[in-house]
N, C-alpha and C positions, 0 to 999 in steps of 0.2 A: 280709110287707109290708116289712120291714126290710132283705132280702135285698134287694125291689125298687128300696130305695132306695139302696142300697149299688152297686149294680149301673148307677142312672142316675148317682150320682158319679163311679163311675169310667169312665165314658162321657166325661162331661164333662171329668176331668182327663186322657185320651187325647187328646179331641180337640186339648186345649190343646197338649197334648205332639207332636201332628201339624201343628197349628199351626205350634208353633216349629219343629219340623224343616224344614217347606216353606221356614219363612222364611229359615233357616238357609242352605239351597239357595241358595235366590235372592240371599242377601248372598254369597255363594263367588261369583255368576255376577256380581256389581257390578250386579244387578236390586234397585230399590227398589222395591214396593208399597205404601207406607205402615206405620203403627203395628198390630200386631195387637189386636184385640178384648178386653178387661180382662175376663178371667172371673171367675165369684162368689166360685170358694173363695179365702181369704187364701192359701196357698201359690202356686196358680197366677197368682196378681195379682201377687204380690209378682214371681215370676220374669217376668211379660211383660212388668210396668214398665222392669225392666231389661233385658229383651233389646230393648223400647220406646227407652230412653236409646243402646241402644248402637247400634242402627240408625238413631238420628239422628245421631249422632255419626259412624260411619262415612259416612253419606251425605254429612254436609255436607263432609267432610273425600275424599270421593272428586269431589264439587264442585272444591272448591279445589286439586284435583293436577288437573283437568281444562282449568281455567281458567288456570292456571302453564301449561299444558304448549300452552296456546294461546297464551298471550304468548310464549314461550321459541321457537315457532314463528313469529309473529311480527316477534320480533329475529334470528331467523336466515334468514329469506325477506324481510323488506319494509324498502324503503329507505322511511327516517323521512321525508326532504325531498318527496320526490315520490309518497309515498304509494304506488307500484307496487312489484308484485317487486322483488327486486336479482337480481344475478349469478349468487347460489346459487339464489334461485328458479327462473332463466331455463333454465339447464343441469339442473337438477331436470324442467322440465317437456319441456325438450330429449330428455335423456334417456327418459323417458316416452313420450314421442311416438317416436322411434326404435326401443321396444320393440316397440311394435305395427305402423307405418308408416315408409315413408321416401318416403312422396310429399308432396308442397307446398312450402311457401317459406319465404324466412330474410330480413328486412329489418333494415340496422344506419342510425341517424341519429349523423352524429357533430358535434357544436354547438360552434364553438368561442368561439363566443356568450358561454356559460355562463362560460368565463374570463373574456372582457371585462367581464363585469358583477360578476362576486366583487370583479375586482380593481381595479377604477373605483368600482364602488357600495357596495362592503359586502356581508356576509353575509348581513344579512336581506334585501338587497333579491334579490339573487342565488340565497337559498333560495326567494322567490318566485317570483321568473322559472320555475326548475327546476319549481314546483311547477304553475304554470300553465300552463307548457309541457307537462306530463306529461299532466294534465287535458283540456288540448284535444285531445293528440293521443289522446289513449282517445273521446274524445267526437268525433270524426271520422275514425276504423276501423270501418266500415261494412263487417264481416266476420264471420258466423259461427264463434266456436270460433278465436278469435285471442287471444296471448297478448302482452302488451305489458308489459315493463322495463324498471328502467333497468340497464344492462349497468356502465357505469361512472360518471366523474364526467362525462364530458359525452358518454355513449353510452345512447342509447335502442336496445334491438331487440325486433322483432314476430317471433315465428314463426307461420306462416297454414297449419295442415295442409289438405291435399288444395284447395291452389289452381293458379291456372293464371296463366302468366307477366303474359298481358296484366290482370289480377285484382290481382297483385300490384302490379304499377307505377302500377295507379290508388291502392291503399294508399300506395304511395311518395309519387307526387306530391299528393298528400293529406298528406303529412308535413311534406311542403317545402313546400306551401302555409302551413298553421298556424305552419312557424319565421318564415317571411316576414313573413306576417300584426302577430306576436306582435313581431318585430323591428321592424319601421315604428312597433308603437305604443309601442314604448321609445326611436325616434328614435337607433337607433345605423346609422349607416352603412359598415356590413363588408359587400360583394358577395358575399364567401369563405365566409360565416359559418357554411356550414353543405355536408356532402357526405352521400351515403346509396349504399347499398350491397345491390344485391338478388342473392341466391341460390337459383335453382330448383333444387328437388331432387327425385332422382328414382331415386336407387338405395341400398342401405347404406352407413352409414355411424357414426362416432360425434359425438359433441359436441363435442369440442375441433377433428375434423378439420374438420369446417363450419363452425364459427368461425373458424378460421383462414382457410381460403376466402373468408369473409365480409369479416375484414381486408383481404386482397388486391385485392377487388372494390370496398371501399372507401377504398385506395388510388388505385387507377383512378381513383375520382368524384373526389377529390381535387384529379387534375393537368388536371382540366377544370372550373375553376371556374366558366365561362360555363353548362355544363350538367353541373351536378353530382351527376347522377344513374348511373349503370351497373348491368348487368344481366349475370348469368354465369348458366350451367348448369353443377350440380355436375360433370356426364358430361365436360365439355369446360374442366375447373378442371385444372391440376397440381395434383400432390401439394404441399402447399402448409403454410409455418411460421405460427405464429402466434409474437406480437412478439417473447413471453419468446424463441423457437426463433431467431429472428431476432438479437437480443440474443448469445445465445450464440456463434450462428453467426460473428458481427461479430468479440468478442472473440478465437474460434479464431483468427480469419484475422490478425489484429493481433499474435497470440502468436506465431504460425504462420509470419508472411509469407506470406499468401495473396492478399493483396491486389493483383492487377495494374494497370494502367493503360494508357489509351489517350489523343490526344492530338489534338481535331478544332482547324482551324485557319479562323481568324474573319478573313474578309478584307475591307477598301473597296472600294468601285464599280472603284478602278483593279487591285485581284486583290493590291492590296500586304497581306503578313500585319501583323495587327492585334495580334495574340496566340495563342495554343493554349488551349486549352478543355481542362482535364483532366476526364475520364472515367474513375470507379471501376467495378471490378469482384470478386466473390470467387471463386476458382476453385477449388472440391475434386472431388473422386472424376469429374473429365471433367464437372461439373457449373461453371454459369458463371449467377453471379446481379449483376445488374446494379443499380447502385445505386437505378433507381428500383423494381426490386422490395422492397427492402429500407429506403431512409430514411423515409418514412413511420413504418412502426413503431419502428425505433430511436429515433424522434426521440421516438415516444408516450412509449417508454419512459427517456427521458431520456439515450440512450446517445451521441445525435449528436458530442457532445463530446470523448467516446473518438476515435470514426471523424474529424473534425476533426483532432485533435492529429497522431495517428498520420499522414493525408494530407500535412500541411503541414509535419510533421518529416522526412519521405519526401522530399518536394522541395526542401526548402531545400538535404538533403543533397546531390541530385543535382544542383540548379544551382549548387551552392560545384564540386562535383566536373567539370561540364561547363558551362563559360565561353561555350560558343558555344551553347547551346541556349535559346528559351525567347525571348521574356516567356511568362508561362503566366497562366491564370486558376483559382483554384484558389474551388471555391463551399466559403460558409460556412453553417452550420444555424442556426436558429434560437435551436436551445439553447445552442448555446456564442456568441453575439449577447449573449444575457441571463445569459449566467454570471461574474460578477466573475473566478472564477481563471482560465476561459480568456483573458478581456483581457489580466489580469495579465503569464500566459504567453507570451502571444503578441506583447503590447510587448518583453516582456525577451528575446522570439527577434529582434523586429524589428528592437530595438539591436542586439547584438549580429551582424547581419545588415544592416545598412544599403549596403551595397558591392551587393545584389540588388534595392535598391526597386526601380529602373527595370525587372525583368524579372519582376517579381510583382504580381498584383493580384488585390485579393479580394472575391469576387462575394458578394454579401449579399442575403438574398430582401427584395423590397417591405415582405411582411409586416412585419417587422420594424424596417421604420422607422417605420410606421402605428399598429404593435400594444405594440410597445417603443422608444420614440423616445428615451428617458434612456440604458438601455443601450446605445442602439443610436450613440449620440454621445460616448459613454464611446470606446466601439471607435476610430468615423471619427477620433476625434481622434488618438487613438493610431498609426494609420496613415498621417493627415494630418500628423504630426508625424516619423517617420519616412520622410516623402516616400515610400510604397509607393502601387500604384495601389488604386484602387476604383469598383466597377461595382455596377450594382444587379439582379436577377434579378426576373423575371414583371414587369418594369414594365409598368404600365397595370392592373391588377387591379382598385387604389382609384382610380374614375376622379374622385371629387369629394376625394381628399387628397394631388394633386402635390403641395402647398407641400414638400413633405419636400425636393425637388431643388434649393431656392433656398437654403434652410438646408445642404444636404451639398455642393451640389454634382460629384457624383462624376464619373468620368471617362468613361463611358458607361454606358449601360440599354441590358438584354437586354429588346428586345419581350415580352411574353408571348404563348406559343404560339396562345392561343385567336384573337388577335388577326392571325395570320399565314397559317391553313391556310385553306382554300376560301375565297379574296377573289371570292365572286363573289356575297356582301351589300353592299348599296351602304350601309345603317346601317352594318355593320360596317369596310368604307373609309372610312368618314366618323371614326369614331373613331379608326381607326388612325392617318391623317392629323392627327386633332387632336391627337391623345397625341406624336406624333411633334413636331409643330411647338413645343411645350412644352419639351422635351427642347432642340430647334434654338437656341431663343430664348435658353438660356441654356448656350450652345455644350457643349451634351452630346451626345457619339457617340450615333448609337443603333443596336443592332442587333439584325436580326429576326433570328430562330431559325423551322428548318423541322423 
């Protein structure tokens, strides 16, 4: 009898002891099952209490590396403002998707909205805009297995695996509908406000080279702000830089002397020369990249100001060196428009240079008297002041913000292109005509460009 019972004891304190081994198991695999079972004898209680304590302990504590490593993820895929992936997300799921596939599409929105409102409204109102902008545009992609970003600070992109072109550009113009939309009901009046940039693909490829494609394509949409929409297939893309590549590229040729020029000449009704039009170019390896391949991105990247200086010290030289050449027109960017030490520089060349106003003038885009009017009167003045000439580029873009022409009065407006090519819209004459007569009324040249 004794033996019997000796013998279901130690039944009991095995099982315990296979107990704890299983459970043992399952804690090495991060498998929780709960507390094991308190059996009767005080030994084995004692030890399951504590293997008890210590499987709580570990779980809750394999909880909380769980839930870290979920925010830590988190902070390194999700932009805070707009709630969608960021950058690393987008090239994260880029990637991804090229491992398995390389068919479908690449849509980039680039807003340049989003500054106007930071830097007119404020942060918060500006973090809204962003945010609701993000929202709507998830809330009307109406696409299977679509991934939506924000690429940077005023760059949305969607990638759409295994879609089809005419698929994608309903995504598109579904994009630009909601900036429209969203824009009317903040009552700001930019027509530019917004370009988009689609990419069909269709064969290997990696992430940065499709992005940079994507850049390209959304350079394109850019220089047609009437329809700022464009479409490429990767098949039929060059091999093609992205900004940073671009950026460097610029610098080489400025280190380098790579920069050429060309020199188209702008005549009146009578064929008498107006001026010469400079024309950039960079020319390496039998390779020739044209400035509108390339200012777009320099400009994202703030390098305009380089490219600038470098152009305008280039010629100042050659018309001190060549007296009979020239008036010329030499375009200025954006960025060095809004940059204090470009003014700076460029008065103290102007002084120093005053014996050439009559054969230089400096084209300055619309944008910039629209978008930056403080800075942009810093400059005229400084030119005004040095009797150099001055023109203004894309006139007509903002058709409800001429006033800018009564206040600069420049010496002529370049049409913008949109407004020149197939006149065979009678809307389109119609405005030409009115933008033109605006310009006349207050004896400003105007010249269309083809």
């Amino acid at each position: 009898m004794l033996g019997l019972l000796a013998l279901l004891m130690l039944k009991r304190k095995l099982r315990s002891i296979s107990q704890i081994a299983a459970q043992y198991s399952n804690i090495v695999n991060n498998q929780f099952s709960g507390p094991l079972p308190i059996p009767l004898d005080k030994e084995g209680r004692d030890i399951t209490k504590m293997i008890n304590h210590l499987i709580a302990q570990l779980e809750a504590n394999f909880k909380r590396q769980a839930t870290e490593a979920i925010k830590l993820k988190e902070q390194a895929y999700r932009d805070n403002v707009s709630s969608l992936g960021n950058r690393h997300y987008f090239i994260n799921q880029l990637n991804s998707w090229l491992s398995d596939s390389h068919q479908g599409g690449l849509i980039i929105l680039k807003s340049t909205l989003i500054d106007d409102i930071y830097r007119e409204a404020g942060f918060e109102i500006g973090d809204k805009f962003v945010h609701s902008l993000a929202e709507e545009l998830n809330a009307n992609i109406i696409h299977s297995d679509v991934t939506l970003a924000r690429l940077s600070y005023d760059e949305f992109a969607v990638l759409a695996p295994n879609i089809t072109a005419e698929k994608l550009k309903v995504i598109a113009e579904s994009m630009h509908t909601v900036h429209s939309e969203l824009q009317q009901r903040h009552h700001i009046d930019y027509p530019d406000s917004v370009s988009i940039g689609m990419l069909v693909v269709h064969q290997p490829s990696t992430a940065s080279q499709l992005l940079a494609q994507l850049d390209n394509v959304l350079a394109k949409a850019a220089l047609t702000p009437a329809e700022p929409l464009a479409i490429a297939d990767d098949s039929q893309q060059p091999i093609s830089f992205g900004k940073q590549q671009w950026k460097s590229l610029l610098l080489e040729a400025i280190d380098n002397n790579l920069i050429q020029y060309s020199y188209q000449p702008v005549a009146d009704d009578n064929n008498n020369i107006l001026h010469y039009e400079v024309f950039s170019e960079i020319r390496k390896n039998n390779q020739q990249y044209g400035a509108s391949q390339f200012l777009g991105a320099i400009e994202d990247v703030g390098a305009g100001v380089q490219f600038d200086r470098h152009v305008i010290a280039h010629h100042i030289n050659m018309l001190n060196a060549n007296p009979s050449f020239g008036p010329i027109a030499i375009n200025v960017t954006s960025n060095s428009v809004s940059d204090p030490a470009f003014i700076r520089w460029l008065t103290e060349l102007m002084e120093r240079n005053q014996r050439l106003s009559s054969r230089i003038y400096f084209e300055i885009p619309e944008t910039s008297f629209v978008r930056t009017p403080d800075s942009c009167s810093l400059l005229c003045s400084a030119i005004r002041f040095y009797k150099f000439g001055m023109g203004v580029d894309n006139y007509g873009r903002y058709l409800k913000s001429l006033d800018y022409l009564r206040e600069f009065r420049p010496d002529y407006v370049k049409i913008d292109f949109s407004y020149t090519h197939q006149l065979n819209d009678q809307v389109k004459i119609n405005l030409l005509s009115s933008i033109s007569r605006t310009a006349h009324s207050l004896n400003i040249t105007t010249i269309a460009t083809r």
